[in-house]
C-alpha positions in Angstrom: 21.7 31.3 28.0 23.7 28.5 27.5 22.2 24.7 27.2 23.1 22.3 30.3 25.1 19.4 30.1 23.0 16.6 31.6 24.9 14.7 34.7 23.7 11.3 33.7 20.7 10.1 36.6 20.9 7.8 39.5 18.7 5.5 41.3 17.8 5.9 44.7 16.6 2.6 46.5 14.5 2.8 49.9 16.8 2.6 53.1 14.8 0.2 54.3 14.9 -1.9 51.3 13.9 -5.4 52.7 11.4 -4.1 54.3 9.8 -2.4 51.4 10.1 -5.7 49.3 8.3 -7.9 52.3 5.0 -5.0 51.9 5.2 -5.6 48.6 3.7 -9.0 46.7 5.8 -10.8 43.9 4.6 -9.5 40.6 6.6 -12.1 39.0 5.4 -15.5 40.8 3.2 -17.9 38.6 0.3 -17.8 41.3 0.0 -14.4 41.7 0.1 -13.6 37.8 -2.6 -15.8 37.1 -4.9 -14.5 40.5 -4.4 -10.8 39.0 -5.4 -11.4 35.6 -8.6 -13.3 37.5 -9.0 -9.9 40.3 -6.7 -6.9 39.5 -5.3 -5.6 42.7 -3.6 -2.1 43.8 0.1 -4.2 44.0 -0.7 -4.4 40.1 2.1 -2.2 39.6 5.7 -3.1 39.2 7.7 -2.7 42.9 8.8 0.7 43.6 12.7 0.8 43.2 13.7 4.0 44.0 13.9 7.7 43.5 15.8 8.6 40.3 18.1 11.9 40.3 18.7 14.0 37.6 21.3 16.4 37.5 22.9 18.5 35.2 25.7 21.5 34.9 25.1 25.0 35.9 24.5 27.7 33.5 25.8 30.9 34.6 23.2 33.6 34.4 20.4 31.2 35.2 17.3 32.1 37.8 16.1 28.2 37.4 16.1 25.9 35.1 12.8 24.0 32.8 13.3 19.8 32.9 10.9 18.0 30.4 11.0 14.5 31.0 8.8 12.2 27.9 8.3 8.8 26.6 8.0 10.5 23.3 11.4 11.9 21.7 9.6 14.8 20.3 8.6 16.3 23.3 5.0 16.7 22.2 3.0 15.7 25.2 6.0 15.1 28.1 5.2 13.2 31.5 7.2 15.9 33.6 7.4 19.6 32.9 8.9 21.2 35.9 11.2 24.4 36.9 13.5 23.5 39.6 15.8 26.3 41.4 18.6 24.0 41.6 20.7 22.0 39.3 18.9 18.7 40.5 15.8 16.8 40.3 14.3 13.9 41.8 11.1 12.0 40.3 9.7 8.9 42.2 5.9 8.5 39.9 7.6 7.0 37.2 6.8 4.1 34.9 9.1 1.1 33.8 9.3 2.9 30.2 11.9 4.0 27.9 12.0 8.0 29.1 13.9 10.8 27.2 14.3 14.0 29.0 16.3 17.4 28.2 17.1 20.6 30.9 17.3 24.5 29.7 18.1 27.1 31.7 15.6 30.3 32.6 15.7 34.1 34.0 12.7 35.3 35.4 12.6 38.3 33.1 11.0 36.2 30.6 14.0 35.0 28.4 14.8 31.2 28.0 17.9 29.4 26.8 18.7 26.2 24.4 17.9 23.0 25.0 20.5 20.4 26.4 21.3 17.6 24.0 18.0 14.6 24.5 19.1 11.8 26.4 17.4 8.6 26.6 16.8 6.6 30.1 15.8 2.9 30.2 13.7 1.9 33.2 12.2 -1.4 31.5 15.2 -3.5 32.9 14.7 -2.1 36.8 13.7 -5.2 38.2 16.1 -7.8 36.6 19.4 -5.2 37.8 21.7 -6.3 40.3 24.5 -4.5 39.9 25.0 -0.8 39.7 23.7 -0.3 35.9 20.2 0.7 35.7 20.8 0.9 32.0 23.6 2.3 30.1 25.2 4.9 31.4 22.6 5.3 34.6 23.9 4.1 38.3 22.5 2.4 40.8 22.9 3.8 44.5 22.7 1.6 47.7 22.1 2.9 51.0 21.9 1.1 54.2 19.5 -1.1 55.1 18.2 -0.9 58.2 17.3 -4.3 59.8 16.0 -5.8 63.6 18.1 -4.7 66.5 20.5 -8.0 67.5 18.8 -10.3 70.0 20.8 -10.1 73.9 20.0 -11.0 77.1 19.6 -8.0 78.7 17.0 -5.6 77.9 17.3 -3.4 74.9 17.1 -0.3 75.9 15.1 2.1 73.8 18.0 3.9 71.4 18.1 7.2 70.4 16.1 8.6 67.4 18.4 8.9 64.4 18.2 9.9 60.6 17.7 7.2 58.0 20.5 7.6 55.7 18.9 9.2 52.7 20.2 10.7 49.5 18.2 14.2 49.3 18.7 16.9 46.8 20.8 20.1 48.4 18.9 22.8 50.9 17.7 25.7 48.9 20.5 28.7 50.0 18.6 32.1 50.6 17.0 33.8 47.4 20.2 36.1 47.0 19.6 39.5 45.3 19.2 39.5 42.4 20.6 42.3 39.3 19.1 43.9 37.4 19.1 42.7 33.4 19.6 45.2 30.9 18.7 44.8 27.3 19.6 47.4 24.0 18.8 47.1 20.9 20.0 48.5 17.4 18.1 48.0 14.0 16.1 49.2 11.6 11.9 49.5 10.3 10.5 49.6 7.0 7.1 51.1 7.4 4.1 51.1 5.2 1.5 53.2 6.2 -1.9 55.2 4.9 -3.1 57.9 6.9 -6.4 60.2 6.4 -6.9 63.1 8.2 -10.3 65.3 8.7 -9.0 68.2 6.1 -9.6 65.2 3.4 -5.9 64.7 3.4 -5.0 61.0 2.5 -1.1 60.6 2.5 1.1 57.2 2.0 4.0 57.3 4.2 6.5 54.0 3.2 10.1 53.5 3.7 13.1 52.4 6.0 13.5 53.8 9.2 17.3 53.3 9.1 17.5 54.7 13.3 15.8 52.4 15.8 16.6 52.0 19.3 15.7 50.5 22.2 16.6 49.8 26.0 14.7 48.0 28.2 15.6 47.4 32.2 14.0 44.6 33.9 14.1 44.4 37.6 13.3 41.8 40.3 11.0 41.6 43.2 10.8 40.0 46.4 8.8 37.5 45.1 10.9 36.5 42.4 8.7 38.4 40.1 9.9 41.0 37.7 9.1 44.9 36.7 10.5 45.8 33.2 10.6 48.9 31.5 11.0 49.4 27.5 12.0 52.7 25.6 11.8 53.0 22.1 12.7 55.4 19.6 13.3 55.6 15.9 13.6 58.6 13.3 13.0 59.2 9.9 12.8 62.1 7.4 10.1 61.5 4.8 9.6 63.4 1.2 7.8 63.7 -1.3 7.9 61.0 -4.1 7.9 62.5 -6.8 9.6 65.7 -5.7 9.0 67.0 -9.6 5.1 66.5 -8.7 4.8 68.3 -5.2 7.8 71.0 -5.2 5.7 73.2 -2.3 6.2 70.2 0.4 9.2 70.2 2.3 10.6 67.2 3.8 8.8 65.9 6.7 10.8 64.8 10.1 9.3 62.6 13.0 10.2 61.3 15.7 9.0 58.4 17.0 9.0 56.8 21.0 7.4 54.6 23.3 7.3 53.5 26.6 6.1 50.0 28.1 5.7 49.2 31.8 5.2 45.8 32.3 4.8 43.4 35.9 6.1 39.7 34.7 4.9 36.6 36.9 7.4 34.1 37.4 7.4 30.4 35.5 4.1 32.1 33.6 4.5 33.0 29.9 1.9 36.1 31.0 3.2 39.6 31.5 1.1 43.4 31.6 0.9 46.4 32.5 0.8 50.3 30.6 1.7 51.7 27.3 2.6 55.0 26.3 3.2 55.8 22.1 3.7 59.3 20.2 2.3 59.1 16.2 2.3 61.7 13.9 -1.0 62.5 12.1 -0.8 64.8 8.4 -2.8 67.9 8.4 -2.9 69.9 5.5 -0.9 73.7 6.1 -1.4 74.7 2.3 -3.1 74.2 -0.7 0.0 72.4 -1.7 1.6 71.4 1.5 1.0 69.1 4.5 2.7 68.7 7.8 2.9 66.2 10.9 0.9 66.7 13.6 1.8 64.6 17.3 -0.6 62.4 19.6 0.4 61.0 22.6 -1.5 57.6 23.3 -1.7 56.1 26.0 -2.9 52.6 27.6 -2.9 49.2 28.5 -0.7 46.8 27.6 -0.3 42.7 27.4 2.4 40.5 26.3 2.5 36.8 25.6 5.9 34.6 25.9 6.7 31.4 23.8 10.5 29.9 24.3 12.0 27.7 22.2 8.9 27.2 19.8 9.8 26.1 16.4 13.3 26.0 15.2 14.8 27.0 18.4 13.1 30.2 17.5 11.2 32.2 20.5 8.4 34.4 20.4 6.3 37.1 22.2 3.2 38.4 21.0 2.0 41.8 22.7 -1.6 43.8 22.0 -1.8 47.1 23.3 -5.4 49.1 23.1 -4.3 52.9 23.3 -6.2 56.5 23.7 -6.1 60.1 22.7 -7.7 63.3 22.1 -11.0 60.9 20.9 -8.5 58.4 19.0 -8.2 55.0 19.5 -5.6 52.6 18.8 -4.8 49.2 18.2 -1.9 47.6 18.0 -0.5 44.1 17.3 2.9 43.6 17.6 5.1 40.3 17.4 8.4 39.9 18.4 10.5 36.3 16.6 14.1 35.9 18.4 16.8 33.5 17.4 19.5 33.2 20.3 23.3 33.4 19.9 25.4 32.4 22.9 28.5 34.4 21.2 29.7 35.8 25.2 29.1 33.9 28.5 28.2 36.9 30.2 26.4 38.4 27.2 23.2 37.6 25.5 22.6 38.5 21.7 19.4 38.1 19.9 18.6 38.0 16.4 15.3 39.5 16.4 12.4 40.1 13.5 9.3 42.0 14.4 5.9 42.4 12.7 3.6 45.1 14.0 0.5 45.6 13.1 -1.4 49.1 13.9 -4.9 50.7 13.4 -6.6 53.8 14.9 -9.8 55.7 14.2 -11.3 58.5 16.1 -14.1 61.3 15.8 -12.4 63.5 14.1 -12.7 61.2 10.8 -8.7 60.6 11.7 -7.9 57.4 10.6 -5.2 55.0 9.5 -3.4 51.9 9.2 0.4 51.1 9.5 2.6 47.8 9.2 5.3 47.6 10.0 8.5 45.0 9.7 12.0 45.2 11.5 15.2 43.2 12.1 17.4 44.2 14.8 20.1 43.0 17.3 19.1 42.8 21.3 22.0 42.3 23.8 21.6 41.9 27.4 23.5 41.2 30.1 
């Protein structure tokens, strides 16, 4: 996704402005500087001014969109972290500080675009504004004050109720339907792996996989959660290294596919669900000659999203505990993506991957494999 361009914020004042200001005690009389230094009072605080409105440009593709608001440019501990549905925002609890804030857009299948630009917001000057400037580049917006009905000398008869003019952020339209996202992906593996088997048969199995793919479908729900659904599958043919040293063993083919279901929650980096892996196991055929035997694991499965970490690099971190035939399996498997807005309607991912495997059983079938990939995810 795209970053926002930020619509610069306005300032909102009360409708009923003179009012407001009457409630409210001067903070900046003599008297009443040197009775609150004495007794501190709950008008302590600076007079409320208004609401401020924060706006920015739509990004197509977009299910919401993450505003961090912080009197720190770095963003390490920001006042406001919130995910609005629209392209607007209003924030009323706010201090007379120097603010910096930035918007990015969202989908609720987990992914996360770039950062707008920082922008910085001056709110120390609110008090001493009379114009429309709250600061550079930030308006001021009037409304109508509403004051006492005009004295006459027949009786007032009791008017009807109206609005007070107010500036309020657009009604929410109807969730709409949402599509379905589609993502594929095209790269390659290099494997390094030791596997023992229970005929005494230790074999070293290391090289590229040069065919990987992947497709992954991620679907919406009435709630505005999301069901996704991952296949993988990459192929190799391994031989024997050196060939001089083992001429019985043929070359070894294997196929390798998975299958993830997760349920992803909405505005929560937290997804889960099931996982379902073939791995091949050696088994010794001949004195001289070993061949792959096929497990089907099986089990559960949970993933961990980070956007926009370090480096404008994301990251999702999965573990998966998997079964069969009196195996078990664990797996560790970390996903690090660097986003390229090449296409407005498509997204592309540069994406390295570090898995991490190990699996023991009763059958003194054991192993470990690593495992390190680079590959190209597009969705749209």
């Amino acid at each position: 996704l795209a970053p926002p361009e930020l619509i610069e914020p306005k300032l909102r004042t009360p409708a009923n402005e003179e009012k407001y200001k009457k409630a409210t005690p001067d903070q900046g009389s003599i008297l009443q500087k040197i009775f609150s230094f004495f007794i501190p009072t709950a008008n302590a605080k600076a007079p409320y001014k208004g609401d401020l409105i924060f706006e920015w440009s739509q990004v197509p593709g977009a299910d919401f969109y993450t505003i961090e608001i912080s009197s720190n440019p770095d963003f390490q501990a920001p006042e406001v972290i919130v995910n609005a549905e629209s392209e607007k925002f209003v924030w009323q609890n706010y201090a007379r500080e120097i603010y910096y804030w930035r918007v990015a857009g969202g989908q609720k299948g987990g992914r996360m675009g770039l950062f707008s630009k920082i922008q910085k917001l001056n709110l120390k000057n609110l008090d001493s504004i009379t114009g429309a400037e709250v600061s550079p580049g930030v308006k001021l917006v009037r409304h109508l004050k509403i004051g006492p009905p005009a004295k006459v000398n027949k009786p007032i008869e009791k008017p009807n109720p109206v609005d007070v003019p107010r500036i309020v952020p657009s009604a929410q339209a109807p969730i709409e339907k949402k599509n379905i996202d589609f993502n594929f992906d095209v790269g390659f593996y290099y494997d390094y792996s030791q596997l023992k088997a229970s005929s005494d048969v230790v074999a070293n199995f290391n090289g590229f996989r040069p065919y990987n793919l992947g497709f992954e479908a991620v679907i919406p729900t009435a709630n505005n959660d999301a069901l996704s659904a991952k296949i993988n599958y990459n192929y190799i043919i391994w031989k024997a290294d050196p060939e001089d040293k083992y001429p019985f063993q043929p070359k070894l083919p294997e196929h390798r596919y998975g299958l993830t279901l997760h349920y992803r929650t909405l505005n929560t980096p937290w997804s889960y669900g099931l996982r379902i892996e073939q791995l091949s196991y050696p088994e010794r055929v001949d004195l001289e000659e070993i061949q792959l035997k096929s497990l089907l694991f099986y089990g559960v499965s949970g993933s961990y999203f980070i956007p926009n970490s370090v480096f404008d690099l994301s990251s999702k971190h999965t573990g998966n505990l998997l079964i069969a035939d009196g195996q078990m399996q664990f797996q560790l498997m970390n996903e690090f993506l660097y986003r390229w807005d090449l296409f407005s309607r498509l997204t592309t991912d540069m994406v390295l991957e570090l898995n991490l495997k190990y699996f023991s059983g009763s059958q003194s079938q054991s192993g470990f494999l690593g495992q390190f990939g680079i590959f190209i995810r597009s969705g749209f």
